[in-house]
C-alpha positions as CSV (number, residue, x, y, z in Angstrom):
1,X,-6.6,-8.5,-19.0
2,X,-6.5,-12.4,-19.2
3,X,-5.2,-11.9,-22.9
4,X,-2.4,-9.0,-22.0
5,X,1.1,-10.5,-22.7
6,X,3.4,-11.4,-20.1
7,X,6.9,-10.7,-19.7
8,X,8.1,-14.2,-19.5
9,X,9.9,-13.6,-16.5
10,X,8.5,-15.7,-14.1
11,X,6.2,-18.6,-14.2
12,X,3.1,-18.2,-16.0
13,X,1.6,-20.6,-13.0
14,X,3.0,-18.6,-10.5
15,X,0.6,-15.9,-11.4
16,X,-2.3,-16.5,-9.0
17,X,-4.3,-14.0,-10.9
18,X,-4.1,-11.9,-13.8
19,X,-6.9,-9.4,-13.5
20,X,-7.8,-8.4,-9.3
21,X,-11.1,-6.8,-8.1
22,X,-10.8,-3.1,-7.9
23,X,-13.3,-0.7,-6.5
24,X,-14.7,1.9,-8.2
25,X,-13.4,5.6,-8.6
26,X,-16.1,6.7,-6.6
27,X,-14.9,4.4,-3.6
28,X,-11.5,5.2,-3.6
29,X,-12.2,9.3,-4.4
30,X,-14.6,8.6,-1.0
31,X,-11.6,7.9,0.5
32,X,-9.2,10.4,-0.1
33,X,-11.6,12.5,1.1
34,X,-11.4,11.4,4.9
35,X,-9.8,14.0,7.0
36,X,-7.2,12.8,8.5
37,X,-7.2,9.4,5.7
38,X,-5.0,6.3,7.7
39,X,-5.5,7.4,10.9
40,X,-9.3,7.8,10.6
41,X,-8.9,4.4,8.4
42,X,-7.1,3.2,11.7
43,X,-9.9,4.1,13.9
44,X,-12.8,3.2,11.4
45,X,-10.8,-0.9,11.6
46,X,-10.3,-0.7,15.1
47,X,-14.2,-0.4,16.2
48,X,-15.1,-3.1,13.5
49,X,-12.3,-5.4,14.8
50,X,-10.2,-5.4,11.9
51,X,-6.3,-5.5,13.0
52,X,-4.9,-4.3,10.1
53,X,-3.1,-0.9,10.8
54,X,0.8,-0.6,10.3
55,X,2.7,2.5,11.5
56,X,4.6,5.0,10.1
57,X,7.5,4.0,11.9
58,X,7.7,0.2,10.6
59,X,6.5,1.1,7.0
60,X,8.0,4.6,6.4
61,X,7.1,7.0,3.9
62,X,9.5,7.8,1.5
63,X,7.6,10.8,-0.3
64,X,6.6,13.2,2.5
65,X,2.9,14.4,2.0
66,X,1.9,11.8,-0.5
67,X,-1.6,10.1,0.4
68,X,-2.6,6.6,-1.2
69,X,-5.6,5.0,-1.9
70,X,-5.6,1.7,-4.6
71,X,-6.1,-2.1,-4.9
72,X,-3.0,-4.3,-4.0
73,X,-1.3,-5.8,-6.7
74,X,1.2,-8.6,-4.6
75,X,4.1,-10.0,-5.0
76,X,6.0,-12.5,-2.9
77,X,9.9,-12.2,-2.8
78,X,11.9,-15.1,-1.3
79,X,15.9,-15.2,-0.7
80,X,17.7,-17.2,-3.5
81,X,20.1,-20.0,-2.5
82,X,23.0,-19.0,-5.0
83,X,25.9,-16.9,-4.5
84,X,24.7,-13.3,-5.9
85,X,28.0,-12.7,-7.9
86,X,26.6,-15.6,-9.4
87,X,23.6,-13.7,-11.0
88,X,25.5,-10.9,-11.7
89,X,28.1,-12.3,-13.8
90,X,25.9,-14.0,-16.0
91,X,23.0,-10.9,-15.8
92,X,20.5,-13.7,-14.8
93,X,17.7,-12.1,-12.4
94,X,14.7,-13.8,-10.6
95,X,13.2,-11.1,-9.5
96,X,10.1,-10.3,-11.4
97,X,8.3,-7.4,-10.3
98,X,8.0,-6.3,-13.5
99,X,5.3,-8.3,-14.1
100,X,3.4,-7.2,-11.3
101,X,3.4,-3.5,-13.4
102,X,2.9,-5.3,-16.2
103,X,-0.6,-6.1,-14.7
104,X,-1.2,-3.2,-12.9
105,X,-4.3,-0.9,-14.2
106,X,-3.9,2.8,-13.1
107,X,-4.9,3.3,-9.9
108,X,-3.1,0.3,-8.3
109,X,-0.8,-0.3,-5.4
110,X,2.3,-2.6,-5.6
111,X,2.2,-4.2,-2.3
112,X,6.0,-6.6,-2.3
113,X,6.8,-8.7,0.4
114,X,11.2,-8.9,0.6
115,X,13.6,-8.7,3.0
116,X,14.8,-5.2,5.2
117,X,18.2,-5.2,4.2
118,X,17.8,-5.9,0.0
119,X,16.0,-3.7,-2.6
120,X,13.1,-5.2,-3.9
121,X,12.0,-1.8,-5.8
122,X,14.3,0.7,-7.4
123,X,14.2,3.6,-9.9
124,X,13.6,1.6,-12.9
125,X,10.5,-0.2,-11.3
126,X,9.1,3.6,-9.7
127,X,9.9,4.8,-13.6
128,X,7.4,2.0,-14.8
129,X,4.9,1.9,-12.2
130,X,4.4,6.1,-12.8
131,X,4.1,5.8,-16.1
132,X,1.8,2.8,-15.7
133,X,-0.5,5.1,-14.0
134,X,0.1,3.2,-10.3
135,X,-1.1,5.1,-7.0
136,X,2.4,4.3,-5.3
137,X,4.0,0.9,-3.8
138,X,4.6,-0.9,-0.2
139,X,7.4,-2.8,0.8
140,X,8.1,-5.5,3.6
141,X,11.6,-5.1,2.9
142,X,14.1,-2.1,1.3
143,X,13.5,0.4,-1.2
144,X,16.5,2.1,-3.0
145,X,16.7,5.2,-5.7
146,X,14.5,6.8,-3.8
147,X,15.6,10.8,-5.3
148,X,14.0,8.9,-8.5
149,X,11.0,8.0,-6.9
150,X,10.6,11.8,-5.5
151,X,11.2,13.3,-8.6
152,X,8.6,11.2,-10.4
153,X,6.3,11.6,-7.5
154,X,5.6,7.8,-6.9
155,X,4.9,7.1,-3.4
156,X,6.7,4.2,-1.8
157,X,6.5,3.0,2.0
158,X,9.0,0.9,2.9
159,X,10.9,-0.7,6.3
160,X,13.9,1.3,5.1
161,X,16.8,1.9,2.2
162,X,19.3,0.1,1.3
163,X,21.5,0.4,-2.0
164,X,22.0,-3.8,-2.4
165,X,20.1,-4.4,-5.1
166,X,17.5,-7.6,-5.1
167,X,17.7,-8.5,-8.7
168,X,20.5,-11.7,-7.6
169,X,19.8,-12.2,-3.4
170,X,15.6,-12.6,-4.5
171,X,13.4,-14.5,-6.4
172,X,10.0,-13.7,-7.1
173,X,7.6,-17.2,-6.8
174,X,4.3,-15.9,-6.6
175,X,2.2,-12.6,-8.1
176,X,-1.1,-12.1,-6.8
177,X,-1.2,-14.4,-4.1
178,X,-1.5,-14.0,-0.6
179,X,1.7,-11.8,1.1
180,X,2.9,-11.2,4.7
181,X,3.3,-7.4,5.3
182,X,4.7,-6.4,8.5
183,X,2.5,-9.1,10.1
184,X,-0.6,-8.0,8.0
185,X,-2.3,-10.3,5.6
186,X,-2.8,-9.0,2.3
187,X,-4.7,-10.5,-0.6
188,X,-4.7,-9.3,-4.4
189,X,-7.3,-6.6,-4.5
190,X,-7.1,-5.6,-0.7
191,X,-7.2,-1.7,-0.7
192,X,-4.8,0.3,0.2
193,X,-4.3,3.3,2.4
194,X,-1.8,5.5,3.3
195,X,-0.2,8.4,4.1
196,X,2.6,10.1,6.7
197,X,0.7,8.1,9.3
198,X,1.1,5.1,8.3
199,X,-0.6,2.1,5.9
200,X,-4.1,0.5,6.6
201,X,-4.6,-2.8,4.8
202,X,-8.6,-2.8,4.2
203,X,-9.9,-6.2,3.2
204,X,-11.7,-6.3,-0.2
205,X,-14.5,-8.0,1.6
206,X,-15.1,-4.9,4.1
207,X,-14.4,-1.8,2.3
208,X,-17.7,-0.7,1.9
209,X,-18.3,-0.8,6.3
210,X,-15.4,0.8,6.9
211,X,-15.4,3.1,4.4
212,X,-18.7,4.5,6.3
213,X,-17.5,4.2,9.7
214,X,-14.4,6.2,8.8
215,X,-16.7,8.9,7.1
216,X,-18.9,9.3,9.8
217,X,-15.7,9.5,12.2
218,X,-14.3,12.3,10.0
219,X,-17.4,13.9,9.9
220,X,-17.2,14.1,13.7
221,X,-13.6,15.4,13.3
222,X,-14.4,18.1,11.2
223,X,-17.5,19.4,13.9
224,X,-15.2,19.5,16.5
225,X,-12.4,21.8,14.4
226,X,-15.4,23.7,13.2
227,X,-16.6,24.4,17.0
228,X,-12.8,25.0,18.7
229,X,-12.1,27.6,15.8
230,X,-15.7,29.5,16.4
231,X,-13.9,29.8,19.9
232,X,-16.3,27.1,21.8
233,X,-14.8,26.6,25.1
234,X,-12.6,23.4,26.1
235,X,-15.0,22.5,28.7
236,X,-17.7,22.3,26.1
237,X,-15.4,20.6,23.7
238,X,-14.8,17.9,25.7
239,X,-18.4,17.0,26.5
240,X,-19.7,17.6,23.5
241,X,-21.0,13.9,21.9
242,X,-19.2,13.9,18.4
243,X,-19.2,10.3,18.0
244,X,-21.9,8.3,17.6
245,X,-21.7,4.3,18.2
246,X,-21.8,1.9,15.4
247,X,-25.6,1.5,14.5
248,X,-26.2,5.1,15.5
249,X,-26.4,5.3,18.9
């Protein structure tokens, strides 16, 4: 990865780093797995004290259905100073998301940090980052093209839509450094999760704890839909011990 070529269009030193640390396949099919996957994430973080958990309604899904599991790949966006018509006139653009799919391995998650009311992702990125094999993108900031991102089936949460581009209101000054989403911290090589419920920002450091929290809480879940479909009665259901403490008890 250190050796891959780089588009040239932004700062070589501005990369924080080329190649991220990515969990297995095993780890992220684990996952996917989950019933229930962000908001079992969601309770998994909460009883190990990780506040990391953003709704549905702040980050919304743009593909209905999708479910997302995959390393972050950052990049930090920052308002330019300069008129747009500027850029546009002379087809200048500081935007350089491209390079963050140009170092994306299949599997990973674009994870941008923008503005609400300015595109930092539109059809030509979602075109790139399918055929780069990506799991999907976030956004702390607008999304636009979305009927290409549903037709390709690229995932995308974002804090809404808005048809102003990005490519001359935003400027790109760091990829895989630390971003600011929705309040979250996210660090190059955080995983990912998400679905209609929301996004869960897991920290690299801690994916293998709440990974088995959240399988032993699904496990639970799926005892206590197997019991209230065999008819036991709601009474029962309610008093029934499902969950077990962290350390077993």
């Amino acid at each position: 990865m250190a050796d891959k070529p780089l588009t040239g269009k932004i700062d070589p030193r501005r990369i924080v780093m080329r190649d991220i640390p990515r969990p297995s396949r095993a780890v992220i099919e684990d996952f996917l797995a989950l019933t229930d996957l962000a908001g079992t994430v969601s309770d998994a973080m909460d009883e190990l004290g990780i506040d990391a958990a953003i709704p549905a309604g702040v980050l919304h899904p743009m593909l209905p259905g999708a479910r997302m599991v995959g390393p972050a790949v950052t990049v930090r966006n920052i308002r330019q100073s300069v008129p747009p018509t500027l850029g546009a006139m002379e087809r200048k653009s500081k935007q350089a998301d491209l390079e963050a799919h140009n170092l994306a391995e299949p599997g990973d998650v674009i994870v941008i940090e923008g503005a609400v009311d300015v595109s930092s992702l539109g059809g030509n990125s979602c075109t790139l980052g399918h055929r780069q094999g990506e799991a999907g993108a976030i956004i702390d900031g607008a999304t636009r093209d979305v009927e290409t991102a549903r037709r390709l089936g690229y995932p995308v949460w974002a804090r809404g839509v808005s048809l102003v581009t990005g490519k001359w209101r935003m400027e790109t000054v760091a990829i895989n450094g630390p971003v600011q989403i929705a309040g979250v911290p996210v660090d190059a090589g955080d995983l990912v999760v998400a679905d209609d419920n929301g996004v869960c920002i897991v920290p690299r450091a801690r994916v293998a704890e709440v990974l088995a929290r959240a399988q032993a809480l699904s496990a639970a879940e799926d005892e206590r839909a197997r019991d209230v479909a065999a008819g036991m009665s709601i009474p029962d259901v309610a008093n029934k011990a499902y969950f077990k403490k962290i350390g077993g008890k």
